[in-house]
C-alpha positions, 0 to 999 in steps of 0.5 A, spaced: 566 047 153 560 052 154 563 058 151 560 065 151 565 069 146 566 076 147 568 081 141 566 087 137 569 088 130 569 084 123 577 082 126 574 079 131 569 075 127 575 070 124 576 067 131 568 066 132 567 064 126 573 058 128 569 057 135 563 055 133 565 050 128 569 046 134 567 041 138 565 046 143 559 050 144 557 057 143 552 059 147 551 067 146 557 072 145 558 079 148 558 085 143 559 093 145 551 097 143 549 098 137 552 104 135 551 110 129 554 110 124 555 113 116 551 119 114 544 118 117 548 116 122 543 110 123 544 104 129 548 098 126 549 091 130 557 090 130 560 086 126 560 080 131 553 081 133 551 081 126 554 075 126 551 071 132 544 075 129 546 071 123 546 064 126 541 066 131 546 066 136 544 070 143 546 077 143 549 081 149 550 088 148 550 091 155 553 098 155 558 096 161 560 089 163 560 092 170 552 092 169 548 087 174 543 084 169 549 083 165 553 078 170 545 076 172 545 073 165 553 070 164 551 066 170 545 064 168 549 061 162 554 058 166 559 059 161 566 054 163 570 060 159 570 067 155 574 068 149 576 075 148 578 078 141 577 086 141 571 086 145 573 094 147 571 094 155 574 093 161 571 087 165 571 088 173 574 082 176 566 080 179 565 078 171 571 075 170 571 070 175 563 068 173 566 062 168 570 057 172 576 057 167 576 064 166 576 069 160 582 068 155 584 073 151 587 074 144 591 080 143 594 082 136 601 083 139 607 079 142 606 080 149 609 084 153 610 088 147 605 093 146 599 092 151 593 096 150 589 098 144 592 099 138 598 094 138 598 093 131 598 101 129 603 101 134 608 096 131 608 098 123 609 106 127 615 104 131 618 100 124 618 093 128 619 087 123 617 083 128 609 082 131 604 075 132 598 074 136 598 071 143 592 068 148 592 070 155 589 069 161 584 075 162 586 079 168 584 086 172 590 090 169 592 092 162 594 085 158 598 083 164 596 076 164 599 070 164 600 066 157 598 060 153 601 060 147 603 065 141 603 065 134 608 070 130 608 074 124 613 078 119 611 085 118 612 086 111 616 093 108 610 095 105 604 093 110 599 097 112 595 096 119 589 093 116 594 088 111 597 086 118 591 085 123 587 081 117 593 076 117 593 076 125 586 074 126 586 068 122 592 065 124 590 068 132 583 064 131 587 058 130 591 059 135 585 061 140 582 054 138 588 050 140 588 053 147 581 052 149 581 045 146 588 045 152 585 049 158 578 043 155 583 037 156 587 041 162 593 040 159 594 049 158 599 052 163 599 059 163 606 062 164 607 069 167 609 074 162 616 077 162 618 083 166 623 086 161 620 089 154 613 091 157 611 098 151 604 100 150 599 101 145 594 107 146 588 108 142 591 112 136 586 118 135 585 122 129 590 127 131 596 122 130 593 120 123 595 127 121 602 127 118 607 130 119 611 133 113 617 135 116 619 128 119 623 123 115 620 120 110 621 113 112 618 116 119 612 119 114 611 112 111 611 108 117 605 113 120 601 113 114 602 105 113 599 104 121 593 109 121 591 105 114 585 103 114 583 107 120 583 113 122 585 115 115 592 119 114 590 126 113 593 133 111 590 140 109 590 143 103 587 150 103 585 150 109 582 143 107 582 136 110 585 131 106 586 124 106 592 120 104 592 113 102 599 109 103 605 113 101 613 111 099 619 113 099 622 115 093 630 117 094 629 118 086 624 123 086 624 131 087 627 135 092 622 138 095 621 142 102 616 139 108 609 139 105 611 142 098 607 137 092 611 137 085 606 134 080 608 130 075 605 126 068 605 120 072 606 121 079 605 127 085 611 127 089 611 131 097 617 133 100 619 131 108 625 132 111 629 127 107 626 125 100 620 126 098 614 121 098 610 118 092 603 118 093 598 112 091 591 116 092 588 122 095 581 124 098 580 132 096 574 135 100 567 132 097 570 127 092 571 120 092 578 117 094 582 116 086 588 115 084 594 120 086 596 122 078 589 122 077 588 127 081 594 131 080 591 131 072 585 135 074 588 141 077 593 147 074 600 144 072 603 150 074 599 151 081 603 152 086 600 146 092 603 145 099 600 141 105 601 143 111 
């Protein structure tokens, strides 16, 4: 089949990478605009667009894929199917119905679980032990419809976000490669996805990576593990913001009040609303990212510290 892929960020480049080494073509990708980024706040290419730059493969970056040119182009190249993985817009249903077999969709969740933007965050937050990646067929609605075929995946005590979306898109690639050879040779059947366990997954913005002291510790571990590597887990000290890396739970540790930090010669614990929480690395203001113990070595050992 001719392909045109539609993906934005590096979890998405697995899948393309995947694609373009089948037996189909790939004809052009549909990336989101250049966008800033780091201090200079310069344009940067997404992942996927740097990758089809790369391998001079045709670039689309429209602003809206509601956009006349846009559509005028993706007729032009009169794809047979779009596969999608975290592209980040929504697509009208005059687009989606350009290619003959449809736009087909990876989603890192096991739907109808978690539909939206974050269904991985979503998954480690809540304390599911089980997730996967499922292929469907794009529609106008929210991830509702019908589905190809799904993969699972164990969601590990310790496993953070990234941990977890970085296992999903190699093992998902896979599973959109074998769909679309099904939809090529007409042996794909797409069924309706049940009406019962539908959650949502919301974009997580940088207020839900603020931790909340006061909760249980496991719901502090959970929060931190799912907003790692971004947004970042973050706290203030001082009046200050500080970024957290993954924590755990250590019924062994001090008892400490909600946000009260104990530092020790090997370890900096923080209390919750259960037991505390040891820190594995911390981001004061206007330093580099070290090692929790690290950091505690450099300030008073009698100082009094707590987060809030």
């Amino acid at each position: 089949m001719k392909l045109v892929f539609a993906g934005t960020p590096e979890v998405a480049v697995p899948s393309l990478r995947r694609i373009a080494d089948s037996g189909h073509e790939l004809a052009a990708v549909v990336t989101r605009p250049d966008a800033p980024s780091g201090r200079g706040r310069r344009l940067h290419r997404s992942p996927v667009g740097q990758w089809a730059d790369d391998h001079g493969v045709e670039v689309l970056t429209p602003a809206k894929p509601r956009e006349p040119e846009f559509a005028e182009r993706l007729r032009a190249i009169a794809p047979d199917c779009v596969p999608v993985v975290a592209y980040g817009a929504l697509v009208p249903q005059s687009v989606l119905d350009i290619p003959a077999k449809g736009w087909v969709n990876l989603h890192f969740s096991l739907l109808p679980a978690w539909r939206g933007a974050a269904p991985v965050q979503h998954a480690v937050l809540n304390g599911d032990e089980l997730t996967g990646a499922c292929v469907f067929q794009l529609e106008a609605g929210l991830d509702t419809g019908p589905l190809f075929g799904s993969v699972t995946e164990p969601i590990a005590a310790r496993d953070t976000s990234g941990d977890l979306l970085e296992r999903l898109s190699e093992s998902g690639g896979d599973l959109l490669v074998r769909v679309l050879n099904a939809i090529d040779s007409g042996q794909a059947r797409a069924q309706p996805q049940p009406s019962d366990g539908i959650s949502l997954a919301p974009k997580v913005s940088v207020d839900d990576a603020r931790v909340r002291w006061d909760d249980p510790a496991f719901a502090v571990d959970r929060r931190v593990r799912a907003v790692t590597p971004a947004p970042t887990a973050w706290t203030t000290w001082d009046g200050q913001r500080v970024r957290l890396g993954p924590v755990i739970p250590d019924p062994d540790g001090p008892r400490l009040a909600p946000g009260a930090v104990a530092i020790g010669k090997n370890a900096v614990h923080v209390g919750t609303a259960t037991e505390s929480v040891r820190l594995s690395d911390i981001q004061a203001p206007g330093k580099k990212r070290m090692p929790a113990d690290a950091w505690g070595r450099g300030l008073h050992a009698d100082a009094e510290i707590a987060f809030e």
